[in-house]
C-alpha positions as a Markdown table, in Angstrom:
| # | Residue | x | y | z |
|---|---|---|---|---|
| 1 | Unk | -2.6 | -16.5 | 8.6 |
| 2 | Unk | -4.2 | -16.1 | 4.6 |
| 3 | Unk | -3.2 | -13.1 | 3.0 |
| 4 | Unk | -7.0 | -12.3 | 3.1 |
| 5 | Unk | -6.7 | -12.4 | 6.9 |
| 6 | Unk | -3.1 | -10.2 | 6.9 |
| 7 | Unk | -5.0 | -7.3 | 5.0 |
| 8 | Unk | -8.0 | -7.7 | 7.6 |
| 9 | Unk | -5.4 | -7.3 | 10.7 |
| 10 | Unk | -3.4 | -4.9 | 8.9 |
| 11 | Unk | -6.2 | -2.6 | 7.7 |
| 12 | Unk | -7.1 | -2.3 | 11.4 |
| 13 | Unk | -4.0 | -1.7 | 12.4 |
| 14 | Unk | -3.3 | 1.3 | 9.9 |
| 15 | Unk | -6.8 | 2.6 | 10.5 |
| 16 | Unk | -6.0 | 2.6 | 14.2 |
| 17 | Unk | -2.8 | 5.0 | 13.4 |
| 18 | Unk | -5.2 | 7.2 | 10.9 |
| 19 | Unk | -7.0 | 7.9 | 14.1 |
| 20 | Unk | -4.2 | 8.9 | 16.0 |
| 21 | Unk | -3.9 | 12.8 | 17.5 |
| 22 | Unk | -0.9 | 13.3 | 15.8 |
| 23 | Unk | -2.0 | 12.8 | 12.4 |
| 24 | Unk | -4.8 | 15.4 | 12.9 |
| 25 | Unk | -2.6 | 17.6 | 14.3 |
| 26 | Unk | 0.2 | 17.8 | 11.7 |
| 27 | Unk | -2.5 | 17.5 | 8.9 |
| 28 | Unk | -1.6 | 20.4 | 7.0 |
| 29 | Unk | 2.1 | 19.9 | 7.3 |
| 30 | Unk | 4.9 | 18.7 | 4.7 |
| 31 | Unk | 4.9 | 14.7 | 5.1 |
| 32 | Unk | 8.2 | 12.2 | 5.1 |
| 33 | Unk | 7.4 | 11.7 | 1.3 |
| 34 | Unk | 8.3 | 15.0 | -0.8 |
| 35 | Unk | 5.5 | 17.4 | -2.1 |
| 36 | Unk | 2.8 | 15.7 | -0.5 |
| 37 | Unk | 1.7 | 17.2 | 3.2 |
| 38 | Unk | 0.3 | 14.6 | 6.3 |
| 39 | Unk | -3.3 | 14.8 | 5.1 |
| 40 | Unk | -2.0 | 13.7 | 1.5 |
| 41 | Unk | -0.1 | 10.7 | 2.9 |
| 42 | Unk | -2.7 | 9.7 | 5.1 |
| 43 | Unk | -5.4 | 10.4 | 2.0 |
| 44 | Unk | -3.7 | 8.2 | -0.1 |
| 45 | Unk | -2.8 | 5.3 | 3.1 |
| 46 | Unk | -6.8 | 5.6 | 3.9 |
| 47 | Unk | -7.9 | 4.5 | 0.3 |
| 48 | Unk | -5.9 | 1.0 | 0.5 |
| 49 | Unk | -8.8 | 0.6 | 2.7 |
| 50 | Unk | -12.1 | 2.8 | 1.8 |
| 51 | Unk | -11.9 | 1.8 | -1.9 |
| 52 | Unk | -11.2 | -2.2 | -1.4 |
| 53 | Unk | -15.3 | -2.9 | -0.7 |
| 54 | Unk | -16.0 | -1.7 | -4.3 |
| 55 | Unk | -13.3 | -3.8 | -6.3 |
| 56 | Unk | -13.9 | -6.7 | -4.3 |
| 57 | Unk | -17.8 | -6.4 | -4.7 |
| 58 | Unk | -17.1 | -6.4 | -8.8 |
| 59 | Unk | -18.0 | -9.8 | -10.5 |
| 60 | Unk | -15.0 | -11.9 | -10.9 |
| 61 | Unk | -12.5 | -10.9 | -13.8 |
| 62 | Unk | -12.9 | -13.1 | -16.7 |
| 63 | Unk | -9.4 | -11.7 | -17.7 |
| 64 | Unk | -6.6 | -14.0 | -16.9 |
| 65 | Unk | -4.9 | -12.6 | -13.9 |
| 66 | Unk | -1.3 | -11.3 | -14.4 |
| 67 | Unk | 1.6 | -12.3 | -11.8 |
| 68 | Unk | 2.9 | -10.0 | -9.1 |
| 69 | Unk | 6.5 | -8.7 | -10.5 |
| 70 | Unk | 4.4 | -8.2 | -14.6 |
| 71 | Unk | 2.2 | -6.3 | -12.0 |
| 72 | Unk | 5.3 | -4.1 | -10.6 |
| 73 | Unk | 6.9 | -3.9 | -14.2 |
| 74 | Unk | 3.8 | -2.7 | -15.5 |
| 75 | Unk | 2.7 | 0.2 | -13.1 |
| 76 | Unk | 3.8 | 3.5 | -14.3 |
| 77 | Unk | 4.6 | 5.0 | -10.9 |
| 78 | Unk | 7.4 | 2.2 | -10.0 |
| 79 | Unk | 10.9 | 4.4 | -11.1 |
| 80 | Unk | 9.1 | 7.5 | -12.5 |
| 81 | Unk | 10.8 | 11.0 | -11.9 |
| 82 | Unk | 8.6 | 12.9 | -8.8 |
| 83 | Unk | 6.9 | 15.2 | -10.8 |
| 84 | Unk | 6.2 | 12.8 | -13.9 |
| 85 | Unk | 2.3 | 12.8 | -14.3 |
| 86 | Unk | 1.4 | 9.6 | -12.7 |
| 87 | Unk | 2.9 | 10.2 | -9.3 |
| 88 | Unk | 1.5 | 13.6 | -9.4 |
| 89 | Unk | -1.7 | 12.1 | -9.8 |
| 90 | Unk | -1.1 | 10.3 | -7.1 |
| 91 | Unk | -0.1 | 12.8 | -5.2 |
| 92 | Unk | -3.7 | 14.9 | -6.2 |
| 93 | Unk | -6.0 | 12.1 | -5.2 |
| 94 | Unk | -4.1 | 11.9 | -1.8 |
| 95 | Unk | -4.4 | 15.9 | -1.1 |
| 96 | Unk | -8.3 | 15.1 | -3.1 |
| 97 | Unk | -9.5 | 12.5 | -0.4 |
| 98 | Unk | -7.5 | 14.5 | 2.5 |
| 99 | Unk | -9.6 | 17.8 | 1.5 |
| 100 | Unk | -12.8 | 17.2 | 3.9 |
| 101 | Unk | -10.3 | 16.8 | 7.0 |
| 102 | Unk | -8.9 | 14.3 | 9.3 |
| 103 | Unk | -12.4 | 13.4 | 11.0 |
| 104 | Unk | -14.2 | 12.6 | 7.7 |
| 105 | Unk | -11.2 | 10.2 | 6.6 |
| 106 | Unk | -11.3 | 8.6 | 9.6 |
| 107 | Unk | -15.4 | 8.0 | 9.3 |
| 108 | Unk | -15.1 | 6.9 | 5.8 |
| 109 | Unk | -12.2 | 4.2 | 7.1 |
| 110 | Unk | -14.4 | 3.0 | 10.4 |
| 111 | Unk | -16.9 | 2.3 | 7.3 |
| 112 | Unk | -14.7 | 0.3 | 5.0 |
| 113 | Unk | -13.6 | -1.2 | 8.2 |
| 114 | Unk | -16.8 | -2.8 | 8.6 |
| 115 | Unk | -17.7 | -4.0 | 5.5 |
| 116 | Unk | -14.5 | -5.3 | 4.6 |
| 117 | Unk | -14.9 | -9.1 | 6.4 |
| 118 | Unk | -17.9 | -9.9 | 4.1 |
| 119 | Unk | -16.3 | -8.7 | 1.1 |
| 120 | Unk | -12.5 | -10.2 | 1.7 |
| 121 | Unk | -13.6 | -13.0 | 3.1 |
| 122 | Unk | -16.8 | -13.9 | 1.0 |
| 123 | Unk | -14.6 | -13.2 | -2.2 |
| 124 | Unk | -14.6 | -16.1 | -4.6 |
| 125 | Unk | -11.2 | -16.8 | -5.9 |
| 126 | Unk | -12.0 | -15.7 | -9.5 |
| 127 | Unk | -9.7 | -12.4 | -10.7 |
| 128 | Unk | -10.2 | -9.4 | -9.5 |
| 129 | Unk | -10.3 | -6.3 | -12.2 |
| 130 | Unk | -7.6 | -3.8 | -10.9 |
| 131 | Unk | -9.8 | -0.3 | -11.9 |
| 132 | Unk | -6.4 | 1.7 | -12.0 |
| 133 | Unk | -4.5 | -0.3 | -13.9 |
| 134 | Unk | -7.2 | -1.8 | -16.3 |
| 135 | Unk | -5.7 | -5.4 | -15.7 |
| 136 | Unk | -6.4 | -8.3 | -13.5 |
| 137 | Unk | -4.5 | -10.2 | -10.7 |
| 138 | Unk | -5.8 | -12.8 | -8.0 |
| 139 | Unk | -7.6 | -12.0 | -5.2 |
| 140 | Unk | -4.7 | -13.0 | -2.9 |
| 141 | Unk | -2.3 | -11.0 | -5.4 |
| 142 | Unk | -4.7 | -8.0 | -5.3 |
| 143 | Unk | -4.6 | -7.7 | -1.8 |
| 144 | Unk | -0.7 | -8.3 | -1.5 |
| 145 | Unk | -0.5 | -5.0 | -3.0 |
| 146 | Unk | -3.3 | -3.7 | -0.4 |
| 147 | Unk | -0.3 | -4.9 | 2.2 |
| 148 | Unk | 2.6 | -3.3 | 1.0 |
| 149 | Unk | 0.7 | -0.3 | 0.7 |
| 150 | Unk | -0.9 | -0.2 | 4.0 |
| 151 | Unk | 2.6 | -1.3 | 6.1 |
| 152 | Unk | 4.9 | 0.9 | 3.9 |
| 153 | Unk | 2.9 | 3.9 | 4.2 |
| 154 | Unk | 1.7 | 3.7 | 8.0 |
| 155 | Unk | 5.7 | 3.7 | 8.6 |
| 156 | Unk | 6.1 | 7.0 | 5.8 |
| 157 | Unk | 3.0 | 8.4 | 7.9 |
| 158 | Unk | 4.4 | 7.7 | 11.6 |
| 159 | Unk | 8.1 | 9.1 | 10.5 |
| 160 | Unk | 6.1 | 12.2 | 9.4 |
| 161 | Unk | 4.5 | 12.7 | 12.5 |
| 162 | Unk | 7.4 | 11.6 | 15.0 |
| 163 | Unk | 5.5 | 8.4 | 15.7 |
| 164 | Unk | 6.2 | 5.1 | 16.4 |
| 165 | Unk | 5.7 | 3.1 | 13.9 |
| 166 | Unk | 2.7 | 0.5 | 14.7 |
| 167 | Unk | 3.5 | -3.4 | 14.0 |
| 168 | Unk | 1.9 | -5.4 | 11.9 |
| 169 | Unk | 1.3 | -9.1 | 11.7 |
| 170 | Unk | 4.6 | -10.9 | 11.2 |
| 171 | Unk | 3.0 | -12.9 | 8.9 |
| 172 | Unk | 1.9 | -9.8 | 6.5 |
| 173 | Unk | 5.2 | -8.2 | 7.3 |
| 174 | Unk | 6.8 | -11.4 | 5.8 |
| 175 | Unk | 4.4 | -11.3 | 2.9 |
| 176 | Unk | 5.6 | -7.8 | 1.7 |
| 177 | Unk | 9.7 | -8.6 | 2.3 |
| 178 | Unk | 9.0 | -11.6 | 0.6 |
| 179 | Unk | 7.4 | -9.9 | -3.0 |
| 180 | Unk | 9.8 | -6.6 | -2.1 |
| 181 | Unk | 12.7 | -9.1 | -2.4 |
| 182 | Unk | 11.3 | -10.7 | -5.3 |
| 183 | Unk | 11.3 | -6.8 | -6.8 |
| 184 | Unk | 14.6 | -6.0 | -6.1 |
| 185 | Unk | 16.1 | -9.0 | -7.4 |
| 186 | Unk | 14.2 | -8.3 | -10.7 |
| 187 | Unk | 15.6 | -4.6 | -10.8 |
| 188 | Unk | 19.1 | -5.1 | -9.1 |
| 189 | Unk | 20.2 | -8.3 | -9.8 |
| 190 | Unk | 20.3 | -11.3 | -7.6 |
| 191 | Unk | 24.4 | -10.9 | -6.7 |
| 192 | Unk | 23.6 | -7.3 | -5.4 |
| 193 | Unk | 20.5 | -8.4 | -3.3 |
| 194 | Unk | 22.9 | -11.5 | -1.7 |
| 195 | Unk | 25.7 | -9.0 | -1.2 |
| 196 | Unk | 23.0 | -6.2 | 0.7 |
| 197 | Unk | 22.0 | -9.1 | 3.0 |
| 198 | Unk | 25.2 | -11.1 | 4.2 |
| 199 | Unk | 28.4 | -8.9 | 3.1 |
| 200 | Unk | 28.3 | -5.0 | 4.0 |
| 201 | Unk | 31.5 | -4.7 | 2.4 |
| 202 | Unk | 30.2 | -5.8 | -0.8 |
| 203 | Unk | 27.2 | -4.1 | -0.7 |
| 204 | Unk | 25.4 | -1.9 | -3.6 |
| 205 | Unk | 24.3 | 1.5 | -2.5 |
| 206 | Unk | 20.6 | 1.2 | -2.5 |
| 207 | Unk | 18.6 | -2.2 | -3.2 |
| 208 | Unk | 15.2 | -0.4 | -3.0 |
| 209 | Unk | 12.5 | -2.1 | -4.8 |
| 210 | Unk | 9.7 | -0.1 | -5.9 |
């Protein structure tokens, strides 16, 4: 499948787990990620999805667009301490959008839901205008991004609620290994990656990515 039809699939797929009982139930408790509780997580998990209609329905970038790893170097969040400011903002729009409740997220998502075919697929391929970052990257880079976030965090979400987590489309789950690996070759050298993956022995103690 197209990246644009990975983030369709996998959109539905974390939406479905939004919806779950669970979630609503342990809304108010700590989540798997530190300092940010269930309804936080699944706040910041339900925007890779409610805000997508409104970048993609931009005009085109007239900015050339950037590739994926510049993107990753670039974001302030990747390596920052916890409580540096941008991943407590992060952490404030997620408890922000998470405010009106568990039903009101997952109304807001049903409605992304069903806009999003006409605006991922009608998309032209001209660059889309990233509003939090103020730079531009493709419209199949943009939503690569969208899929990391939505298959990362559904899996932070289920561990916090003693779920299982959901699967996604091989195809998008290959997507994300693929630019993850890319991303922890850049920050741990390719030697370390190839001894993670094929000599145990040998291997570093973290090749995490982002």
């Amino acid at each position: 499948m197209s990246v644009r039809d990975d983030y369709l699939a996998s959109a539905a797929v974390a939406a479905a787990f939004l919806a779950e009982p669970a979630v609503a139930a342990r809304w108010a408790e700590p989540s798997a990620l530190a300092k940010l509780s269930v309804g936080g997580l699944a706040g910041h998990l339900s925007r890779q999805i409610v805000v997508i209609p409104g970048v993609l329905a931009a005009p085109p970038s007239a900015a050339a667009p950037i590739d994926l790893v510049e993107h990753y170097t670039q974001v302030k969040w990747r390596g920052a301490e916890l409580d540096e400011e941008t991943n407590a903002g992060i952490r404030e729009t997620g408890e922000t959008a998470a405010a009106p409740g568990p039903a009101a997220i997952n109304d807001d998502v049903a409605a992304a839901l069903a806009e999003l075919p006409g605006v991922v697929l009608g998309r032209s391929d001209g660059g889309v205008l990233v509003p939090w970052t103020g730079w531009t990257l493709t419209v199949d880079g943009f939503l690569t991004t969208r899929l990391l976030e939505l298959i990362v965090h559904t899996d932070d979400l289920a561990v916090s609620v003693g779920a299982v987590t959901p699967e996604f489309p091989p195809s998008a789950v290959q997507t994300v290994v693929d630019l993850l690996s890319r991303l922890a070759v850049q920050r741990h050298g390719a030697v370390n990656i190839l001894r993670a993956l094929s000599r145990a022995e040998r291997a570093p103690a973290t090749i995490a990515a982002i």
